[in-house]
N, C-alpha and C positions, 0 to 999 in steps of 0.2 A: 361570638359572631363567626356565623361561617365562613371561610375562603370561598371564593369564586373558582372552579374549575378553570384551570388554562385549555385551551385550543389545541387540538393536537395540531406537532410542526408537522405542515407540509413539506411532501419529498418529490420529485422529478427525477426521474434514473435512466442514465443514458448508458445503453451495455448491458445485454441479457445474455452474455455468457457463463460459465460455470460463476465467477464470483461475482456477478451482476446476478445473476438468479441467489445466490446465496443473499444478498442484499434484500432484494425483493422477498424472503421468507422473514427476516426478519426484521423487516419495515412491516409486515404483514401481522407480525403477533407482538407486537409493542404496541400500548396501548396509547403513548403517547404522541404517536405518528401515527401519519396519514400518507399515504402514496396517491400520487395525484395525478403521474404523467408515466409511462412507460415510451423509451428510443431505442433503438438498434438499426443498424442501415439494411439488416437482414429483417423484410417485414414480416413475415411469416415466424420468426422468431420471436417477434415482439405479436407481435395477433397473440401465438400460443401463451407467453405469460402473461398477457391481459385476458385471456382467458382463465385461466387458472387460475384467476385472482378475482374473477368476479365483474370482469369487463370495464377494467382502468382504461382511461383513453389514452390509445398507444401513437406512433409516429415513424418514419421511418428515415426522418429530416429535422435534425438537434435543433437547428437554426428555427424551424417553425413549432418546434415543443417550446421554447425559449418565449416564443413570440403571444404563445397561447396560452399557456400554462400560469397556473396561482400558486406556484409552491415558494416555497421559502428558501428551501434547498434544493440545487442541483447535486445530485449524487453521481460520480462519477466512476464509472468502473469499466472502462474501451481497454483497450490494447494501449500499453504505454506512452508510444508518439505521443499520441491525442490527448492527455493527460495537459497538459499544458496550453493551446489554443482552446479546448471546451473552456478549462475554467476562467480563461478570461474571457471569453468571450461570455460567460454564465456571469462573472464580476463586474461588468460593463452594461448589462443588463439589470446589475442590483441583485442577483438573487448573491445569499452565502451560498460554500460551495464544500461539497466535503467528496476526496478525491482518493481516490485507492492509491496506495504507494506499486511504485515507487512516486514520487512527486513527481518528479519528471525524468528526463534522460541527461541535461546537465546540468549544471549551475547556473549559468546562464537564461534556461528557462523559467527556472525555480525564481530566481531571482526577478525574472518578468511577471509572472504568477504573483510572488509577494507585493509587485509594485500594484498591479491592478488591484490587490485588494483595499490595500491601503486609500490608493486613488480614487476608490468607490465606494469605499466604509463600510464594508462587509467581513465578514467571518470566512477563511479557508484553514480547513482541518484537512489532515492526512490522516489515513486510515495506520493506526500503529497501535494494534489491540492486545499487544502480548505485554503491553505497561501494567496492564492491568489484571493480567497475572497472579496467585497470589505469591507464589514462590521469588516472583521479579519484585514486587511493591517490597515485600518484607527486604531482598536485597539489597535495593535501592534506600530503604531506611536506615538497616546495618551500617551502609556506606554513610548515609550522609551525619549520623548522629556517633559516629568515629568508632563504633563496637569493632571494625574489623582492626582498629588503627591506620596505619601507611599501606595501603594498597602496591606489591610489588610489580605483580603479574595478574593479566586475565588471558585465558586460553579461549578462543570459542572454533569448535568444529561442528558442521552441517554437513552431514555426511547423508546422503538422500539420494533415491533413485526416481529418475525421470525415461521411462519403458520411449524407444524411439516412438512411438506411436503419438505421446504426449505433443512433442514436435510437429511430426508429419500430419494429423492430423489434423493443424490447426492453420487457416492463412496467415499468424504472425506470431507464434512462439517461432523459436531458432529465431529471427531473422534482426541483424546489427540493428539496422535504422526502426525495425518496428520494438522490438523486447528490449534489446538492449544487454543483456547476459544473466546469465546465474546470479551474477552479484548483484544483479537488481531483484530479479525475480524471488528464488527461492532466499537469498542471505541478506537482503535488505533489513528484514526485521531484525536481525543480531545484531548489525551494524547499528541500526537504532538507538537497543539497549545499550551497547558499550558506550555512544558518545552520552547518553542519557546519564549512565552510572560515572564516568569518568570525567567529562567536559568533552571540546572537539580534539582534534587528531593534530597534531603537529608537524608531526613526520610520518612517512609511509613508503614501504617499497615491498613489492611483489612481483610475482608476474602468473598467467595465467594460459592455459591451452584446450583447446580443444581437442578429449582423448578418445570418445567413445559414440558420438553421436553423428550423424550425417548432417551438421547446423553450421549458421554461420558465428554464432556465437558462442562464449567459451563453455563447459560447462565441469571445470576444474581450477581451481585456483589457490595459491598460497601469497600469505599478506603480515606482513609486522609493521606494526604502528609505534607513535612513544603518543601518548593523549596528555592535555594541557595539566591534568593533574598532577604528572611525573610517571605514573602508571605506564607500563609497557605492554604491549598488547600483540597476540598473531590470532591470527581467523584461517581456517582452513575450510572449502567448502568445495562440492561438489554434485554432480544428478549421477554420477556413473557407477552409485554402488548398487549391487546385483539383488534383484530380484523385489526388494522392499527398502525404504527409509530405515538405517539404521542409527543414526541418533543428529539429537541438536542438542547441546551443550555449551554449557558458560561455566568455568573451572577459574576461579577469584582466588590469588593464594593475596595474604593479609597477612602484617603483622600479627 
């Protein structure tokens, strides 16, 4: 007896900037989805990838993509603020909601985001695509089936360049209240992995500066953590090395 082909999920994407447009490529060649709605408050940015794609109907007002739209998923990928009233306001409305990290800018957010989903019975995912890795899966196995034994130390540096242009050129990179810093943007996803490999964070102390860029936010930082495992952990990261990204790194010393 044959299966019934499922439906491809419907998707809604709010945010046609570089990783909004990366989204919209590869909603576009997965067979299993379907793009249903294109947002941006920049219309002409959303007109050109509903063009590109074949004349998806675009919007230039979330609140009436929400109102009109059949998707199943809101996919969200704005400027960080926003991160956190889209998808409840997308949970409140029923649709599940899959959100570009960082989740939000604080805990407090994060934690109003989880309520709404709960409160509406839907699905919210954070975009955190380096789990799936193969070099992270197989670490993450190592770790948990005790091959490494007692975990003493893990090292991670992100060491990357961000060309002032990245900044200036955008109405809300650099800025406190809109990005929120380095450590959300470029070092989010490492922070990930280690609470993922280790448990959460127990202790923590650092501090961080702005060395190299004309922003309001930091884009240099040093951090030692002790994680609920007993593991000890520092993170060093940065946008201010010269000319190209020179490495992202996770250094696990094991019994």
């Amino acid at each position: 007896m044959k299966s019934t082909p499922q439906a491809p999920i419907k998707f809604a994407l709010v945010g046609c900037g570089n990783i909004g447009r990366r989204h919209i490529a590869v909603l576009d060649v997965e067979p299993d989805a379907e793009l249903v709605a294109i947002c941006d408050q920049d219309i002409e940015r959303a007109r050109s990838a509903s063009q590109l794609y074949g004349g998806i109907p675009f919007y230039d007002d979330y609140e009436a993509m929400l109102e009109e739209t059949k998707a199943d998923i809101i996919d969200i990928a704005t400027p960080h603020r926003l991160h956190a009233p889209m998808a409840i306001k997308a949970a409140e409305k029923k649709f599940h909601v899959l959100v570009e990290k960082p989740m939000a800018l604080s805990v407090r957010d994060c934690l109003s985001m989880n309520e709404a989903a709960y409160k509406n019975e839907i699905k919210l995912w954070v975009v955190k695509q380096n789990r799936f890795n193969v070099p992270v899966r197989l670490a993450k196995e190592a770790i948990e089936t005790g091959r490494l034994g007692k975990v003493f130390l893990v090292k991670c540096d992100v060491l990357w360049n961000r060309y002032e242009g990245y900044y200036s050129e955008s109405p809300w990179r650099g800025l406190k209240e809109e990005e929120g810093g380095a450590l959300f943007t470029q070092a989010s996803h490492f922070v990930d992995l280690l609470v993922w490999w280790f448990g959460d964070i127990e202790q923590v102390s650092g501090f961080m500066e702005t060395q190299n860029h004309q922003i309001e936010i930091e884009d240099s930082g040093i951090a030692t953590m002790k994680f609920e495992s007993g593991t000890m952990g520092s993170m060093v990261w940065t946008t201010c090395v010269y000319n190209k990204n020179y490495e992202g790194s996770i250094t696990i010393i094991g019994e």
